[in-house]
Structure formats: C-alpha cells, structure tokens
C-alpha positions as CSV (number, residue, x, y, z in Angstrom):
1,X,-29.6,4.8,-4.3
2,X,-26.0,5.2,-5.8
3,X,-24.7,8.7,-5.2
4,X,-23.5,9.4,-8.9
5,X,-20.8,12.0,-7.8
6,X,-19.3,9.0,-6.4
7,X,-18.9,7.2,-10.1
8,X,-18.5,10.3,-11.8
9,X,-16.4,13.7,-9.9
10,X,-12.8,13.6,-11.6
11,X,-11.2,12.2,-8.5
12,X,-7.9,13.1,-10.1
13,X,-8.4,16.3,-8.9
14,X,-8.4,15.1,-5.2
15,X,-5.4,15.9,-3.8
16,X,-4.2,13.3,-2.1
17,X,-5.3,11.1,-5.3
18,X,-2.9,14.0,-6.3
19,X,-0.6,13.1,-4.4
20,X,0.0,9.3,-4.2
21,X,0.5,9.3,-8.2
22,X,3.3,12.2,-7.5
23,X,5.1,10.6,-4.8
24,X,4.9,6.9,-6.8
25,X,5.8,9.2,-10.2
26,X,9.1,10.5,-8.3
27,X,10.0,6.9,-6.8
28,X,10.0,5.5,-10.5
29,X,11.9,8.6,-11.9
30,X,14.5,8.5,-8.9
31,X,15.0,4.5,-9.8
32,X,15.3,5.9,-13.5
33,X,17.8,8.4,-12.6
34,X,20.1,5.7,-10.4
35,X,19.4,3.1,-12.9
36,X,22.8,4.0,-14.5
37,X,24.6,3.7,-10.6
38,X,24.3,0.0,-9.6
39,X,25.2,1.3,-5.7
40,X,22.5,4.4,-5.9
41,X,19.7,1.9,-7.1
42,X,20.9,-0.5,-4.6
43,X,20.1,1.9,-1.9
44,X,16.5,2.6,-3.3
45,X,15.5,-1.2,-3.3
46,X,17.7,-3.1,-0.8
47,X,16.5,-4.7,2.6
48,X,15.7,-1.4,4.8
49,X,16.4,1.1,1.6
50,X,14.1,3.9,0.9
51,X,10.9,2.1,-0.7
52,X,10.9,-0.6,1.9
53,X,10.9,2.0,5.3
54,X,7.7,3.6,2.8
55,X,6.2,0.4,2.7
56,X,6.2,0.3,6.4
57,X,5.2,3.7,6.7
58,X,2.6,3.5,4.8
59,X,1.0,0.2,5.5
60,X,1.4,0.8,9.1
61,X,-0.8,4.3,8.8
62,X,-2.8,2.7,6.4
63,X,-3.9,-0.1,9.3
64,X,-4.7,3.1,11.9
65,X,-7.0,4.0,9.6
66,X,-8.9,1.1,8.8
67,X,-8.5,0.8,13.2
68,X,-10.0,4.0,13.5
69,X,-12.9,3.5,10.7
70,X,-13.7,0.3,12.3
71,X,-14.0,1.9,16.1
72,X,-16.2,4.5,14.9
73,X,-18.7,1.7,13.0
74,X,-18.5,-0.2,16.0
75,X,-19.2,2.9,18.4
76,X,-22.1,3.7,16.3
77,X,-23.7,0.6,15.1
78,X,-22.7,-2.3,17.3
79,X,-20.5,-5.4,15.6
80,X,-21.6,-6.4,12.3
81,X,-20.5,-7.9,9.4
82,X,-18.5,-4.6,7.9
83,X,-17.3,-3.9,11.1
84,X,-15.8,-7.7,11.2
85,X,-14.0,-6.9,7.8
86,X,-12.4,-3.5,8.8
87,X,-10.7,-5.3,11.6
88,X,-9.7,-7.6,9.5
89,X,-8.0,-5.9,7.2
90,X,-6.6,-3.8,9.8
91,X,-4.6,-6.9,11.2
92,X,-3.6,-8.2,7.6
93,X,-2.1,-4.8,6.7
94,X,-0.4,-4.7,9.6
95,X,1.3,-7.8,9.6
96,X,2.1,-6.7,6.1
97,X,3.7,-3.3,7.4
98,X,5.7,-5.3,10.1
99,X,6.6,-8.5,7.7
100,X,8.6,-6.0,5.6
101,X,10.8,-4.7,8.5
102,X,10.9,-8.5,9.5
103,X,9.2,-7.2,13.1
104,X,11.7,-5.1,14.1
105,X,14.4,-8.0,13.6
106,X,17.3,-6.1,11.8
107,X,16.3,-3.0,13.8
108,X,16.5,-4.6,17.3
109,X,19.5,-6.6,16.0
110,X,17.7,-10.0,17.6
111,X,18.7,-13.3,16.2
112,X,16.5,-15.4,14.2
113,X,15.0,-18.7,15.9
114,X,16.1,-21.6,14.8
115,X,13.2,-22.5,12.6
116,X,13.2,-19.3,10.5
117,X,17.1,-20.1,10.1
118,X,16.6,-23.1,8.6
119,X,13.6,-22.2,6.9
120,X,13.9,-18.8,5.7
121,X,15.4,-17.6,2.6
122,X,16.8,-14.6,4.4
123,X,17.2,-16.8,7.7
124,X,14.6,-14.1,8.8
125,X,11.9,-13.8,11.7
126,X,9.3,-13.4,8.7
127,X,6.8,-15.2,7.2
128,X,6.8,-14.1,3.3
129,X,10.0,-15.5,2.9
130,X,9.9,-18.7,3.5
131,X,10.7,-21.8,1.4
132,X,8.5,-22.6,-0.7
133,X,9.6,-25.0,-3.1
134,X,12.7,-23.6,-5.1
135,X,11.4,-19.9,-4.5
136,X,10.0,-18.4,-1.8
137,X,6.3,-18.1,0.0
138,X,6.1,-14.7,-1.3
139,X,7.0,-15.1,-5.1
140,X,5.5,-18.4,-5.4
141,X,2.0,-17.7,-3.7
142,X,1.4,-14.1,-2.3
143,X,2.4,-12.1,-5.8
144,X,0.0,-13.7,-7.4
145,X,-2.7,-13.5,-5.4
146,X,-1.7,-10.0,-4.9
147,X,-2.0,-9.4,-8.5
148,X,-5.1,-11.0,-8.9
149,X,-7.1,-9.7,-6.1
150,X,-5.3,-6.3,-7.2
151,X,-6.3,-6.2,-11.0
152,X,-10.2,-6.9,-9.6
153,X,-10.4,-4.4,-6.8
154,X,-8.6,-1.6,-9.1
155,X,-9.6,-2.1,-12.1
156,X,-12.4,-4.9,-13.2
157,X,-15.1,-4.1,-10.8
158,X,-14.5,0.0,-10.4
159,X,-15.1,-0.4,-14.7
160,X,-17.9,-2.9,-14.1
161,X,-19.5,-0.2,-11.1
162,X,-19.3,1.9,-13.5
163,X,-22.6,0.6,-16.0
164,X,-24.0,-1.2,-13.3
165,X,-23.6,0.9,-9.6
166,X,-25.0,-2.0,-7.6
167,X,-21.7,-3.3,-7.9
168,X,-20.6,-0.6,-5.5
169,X,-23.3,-0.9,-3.6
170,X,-23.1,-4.7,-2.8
171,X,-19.0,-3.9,-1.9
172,X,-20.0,-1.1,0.4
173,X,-22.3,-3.2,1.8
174,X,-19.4,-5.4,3.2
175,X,-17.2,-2.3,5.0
176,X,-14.4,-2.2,1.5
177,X,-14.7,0.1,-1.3
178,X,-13.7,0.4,-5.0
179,X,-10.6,2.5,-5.7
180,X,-11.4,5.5,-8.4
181,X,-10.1,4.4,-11.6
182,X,-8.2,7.8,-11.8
183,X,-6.3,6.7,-9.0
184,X,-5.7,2.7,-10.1
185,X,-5.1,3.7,-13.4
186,X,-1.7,5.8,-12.7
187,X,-0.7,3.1,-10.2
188,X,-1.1,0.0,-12.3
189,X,0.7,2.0,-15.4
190,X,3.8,2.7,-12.9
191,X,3.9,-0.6,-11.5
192,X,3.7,-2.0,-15.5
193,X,6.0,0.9,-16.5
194,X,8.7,0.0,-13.1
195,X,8.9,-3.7,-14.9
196,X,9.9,-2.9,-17.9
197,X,12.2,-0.3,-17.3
198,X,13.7,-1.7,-14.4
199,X,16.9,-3.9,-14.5
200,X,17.4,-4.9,-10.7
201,X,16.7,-8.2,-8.4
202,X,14.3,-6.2,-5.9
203,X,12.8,-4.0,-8.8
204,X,9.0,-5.7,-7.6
205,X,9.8,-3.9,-4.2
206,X,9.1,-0.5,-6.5
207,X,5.4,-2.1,-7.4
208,X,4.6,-2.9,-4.0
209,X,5.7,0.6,-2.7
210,X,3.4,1.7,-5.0
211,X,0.5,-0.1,-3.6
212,X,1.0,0.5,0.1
213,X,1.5,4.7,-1.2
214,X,-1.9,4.3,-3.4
215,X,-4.1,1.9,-0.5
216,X,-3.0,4.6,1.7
217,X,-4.7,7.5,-0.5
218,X,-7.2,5.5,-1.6
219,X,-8.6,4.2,2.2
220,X,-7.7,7.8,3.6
221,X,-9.7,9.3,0.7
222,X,-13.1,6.7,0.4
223,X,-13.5,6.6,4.4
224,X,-12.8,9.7,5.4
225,X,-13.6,12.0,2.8
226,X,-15.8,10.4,0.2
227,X,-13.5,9.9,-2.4
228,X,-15.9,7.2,-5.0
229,X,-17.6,6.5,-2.1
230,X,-21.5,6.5,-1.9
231,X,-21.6,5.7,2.3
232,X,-21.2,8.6,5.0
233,X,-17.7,9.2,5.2
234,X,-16.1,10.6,8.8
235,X,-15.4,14.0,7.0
236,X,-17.8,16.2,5.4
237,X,-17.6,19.8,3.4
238,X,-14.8,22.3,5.0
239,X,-13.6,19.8,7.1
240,X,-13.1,17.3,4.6
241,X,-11.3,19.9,2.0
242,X,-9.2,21.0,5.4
243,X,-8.2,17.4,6.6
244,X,-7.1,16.3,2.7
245,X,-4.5,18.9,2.5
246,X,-3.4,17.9,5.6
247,X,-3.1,14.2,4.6
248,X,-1.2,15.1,1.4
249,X,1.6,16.7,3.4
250,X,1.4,14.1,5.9
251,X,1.7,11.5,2.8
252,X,5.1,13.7,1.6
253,X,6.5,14.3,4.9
254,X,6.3,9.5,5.0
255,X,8.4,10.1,1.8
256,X,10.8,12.1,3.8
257,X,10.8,9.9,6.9
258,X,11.3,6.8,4.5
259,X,14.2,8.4,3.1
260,X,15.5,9.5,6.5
261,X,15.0,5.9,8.2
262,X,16.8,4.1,5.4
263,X,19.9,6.3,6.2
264,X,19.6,5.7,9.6
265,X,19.3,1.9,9.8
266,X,22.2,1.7,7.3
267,X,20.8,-0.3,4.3
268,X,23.3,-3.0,3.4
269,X,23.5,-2.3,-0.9
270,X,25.6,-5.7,-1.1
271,X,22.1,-7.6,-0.2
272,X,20.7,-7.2,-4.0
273,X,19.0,-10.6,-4.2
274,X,17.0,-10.7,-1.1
275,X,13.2,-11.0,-2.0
C-alpha cells in the first residue's frame, strides 16, 4: 500500500528541498548579476569555473550516496535486482562527476593521448566531448537524452503517481525513486528561466549545475530520509530531522568549496566556447 504522506506532505518544506532551490536560485541570480561583465560571467561558466567544480562536487557525493544505499540493500537483503540498479547508477554518476573535471586531466596537468587529441573537441582525456559529426558527443546525443529521461523522471511520472500511486510503486520496486514535484518544479523553471535569460556559450553548464545540486537533494532526501518516498528509508524520526539539517549545510558549505576550487585551479575565462 502507497504511503500517501509520500504523494501528499509539502516537500517544499524539507530543508534540503529547501535548500537545492536556494543554492540553484543564487547561481542564476549571480549569472544575472555578471551578465553585464563578460570576464565575471566567464568565471562562473568556463572550464574549471565555479558551476563546473559544483558539478563535481555534487555528482561525486551524489554517487557515495547511491554507494552507500546500495551496500546497506545488499548487507540486508542479498543481490537483487534494485540492488543491481543502485550500483549502476552509482558508476554512471561518477563518471559523470569525473567527465567534467576531464579525470583530473587539467588538475594533474597530464597530456592527452593521442586519440583524444585527434578526436576530442577540447583535445581532452573525456569522453562527452568527442566528435560527433559537426558538434560534439555531448550536444548531439547526451543533452537530449538527458532532457528526455529528465522531463519523465521529474515531471511526467511524479504527475502521473500522483492519480495512480502504483506508478511509484512499480519505480520503487526497481531501487530509483520519483523526485517531489515541489522540488522538479523550481529546478526545471531555473533551468527554462537560465535559457532565456542567459547570453553566453557555456550558459547549458548553469542547467546541468542545477541537476547535479537538485539529484543531490533529491537522492539524499528519498533514501535517506523519506522525502516522496513510500520504502524504509536509512533515517527515521529525530534522526532524520537531525541528519537533514546537517545535509543542508553540508550542501552550502559544496557551494563554498566550488567557489574556492575554481579560484584555486585558476579557470582560464578566455576558453568561452568549450562545451
């Protein structure tokens, strides 16, 4: 039976459904504010600027915690089917996490084999830039079968669960989860709202930063803490209420480190064309 707290609590009251939309709200004001300063914005979107190192940050916590989830499933059930997906997913985000620092390339200063120079639109040891006709992998096939997969999981089938919770039900049953629509909502608007207000090269950078900030919230808050969530999560009562608020500063303090990393590796604001 579908736990109807799940479908119905105001989720928006969460806070660290809370906090994702703030942190995403002050990346799309703080592009708004530079969007006047060519060189500012530059820094906010370019190859090792600030939304990039949160991408990383984010995707690469966001793959602990699917780890971790997956573990504890194992540990207490044996390998299954859900159990399978979880560590799937844990690999493909954190690929993704290390695909936008190009694995440590640029950090470790290690020059690119020969295929990837040839290849690569960036001459890169990464794999979402490579040629793919005239553009590249990543804006030919992986945007839009990000946006796809992204409009379903956040917004089609958490309405559709809605009038008919066996929806959620039959997604549970494979180890994922549906997103609550008052956290897909405010992400989908920024990313929409980043577009059209935007006026840079990299400005899709500000909609995937978005994603990785709101998966984060999102995975933290249905495994761990229930968040529109009708299985067990790892956290219950008290210690669910007391692990959230430590999340949200932890989420805040990978807005600060983002910001702090992108100073240190020196991002090159020359590089505006780089997908």
């Amino acid at each position: 039976m579908v736990n109807k707290l799940a479908v119905n609590h105001p989720w928006y009251k969460h806070p660290v459904i809370m906090s994702a939309t703030i942190i995403n709200a002050f990346v799309l004001l703080l592009a708004l504010a530079w969007s006047g300063n060519p060189h500012e914005l530059s820094r906010l979107l370019v190859e090792d600027g600030i939304v990039e190192w949160m991408q990383f940050l984010a995707f690469s916590l966001t793959s602990g915690l699917l780890g971790y989830v997956a573990v504890d499933r194992w540990k207490n059930g044996g390998m299954r089917l859900e159990v399978l997906v979880l560590l799937g997913l844990t690999g493909l985000v954190a690929v993704a996490a290390l695909e936008e620092i190009s694995w440590f390339q640029r950090i470790l200063q290690i020059q690119s084999p020969e295929f990837f120079v040839q290849n690569n639109r960036q001459a890169e040891t990464n794999l979402h830039n490579l040629g793919f006709g005239e553009e590249s992998l990543h804006k030919a096939v992986l945007l839009k079968i990000i946006l796809i997969s992204g409009l379903i999981h956040n917004l089609f089938l958490p309405l559709l669960a809605r009038k008919r919770p066996a929806v959620r039900t039959f997604v549970e049953r494979f180890g994922l989860y549906l997103p609550p629509l008052a956290a897909s909502i405010p992400y989908l608007v920024l990313v929409i709202l980043s577009h059209l207000l935007i006026d840079h090269p990299r400005k899709g950078e500000l909609g995937e930063t978005f994603g990785a900030v709101h998966y984060l919230a999102t995975v933290f808050g249905a495994y761990f803490v229930g968040v529109a969530y009708d299985k067990k999560p790892l956290f219950a009562g008290l210690d669910a209420r007391r692990v959230s608020v430590l999340f949200t500063l932890l989420m805040f303090y990978l807005l600060m480190t983002g910001w702090m990393l992108s100073a240190g590796a020196g991002a090159i604001v020359t590089a505006v064309g780089a997908d």
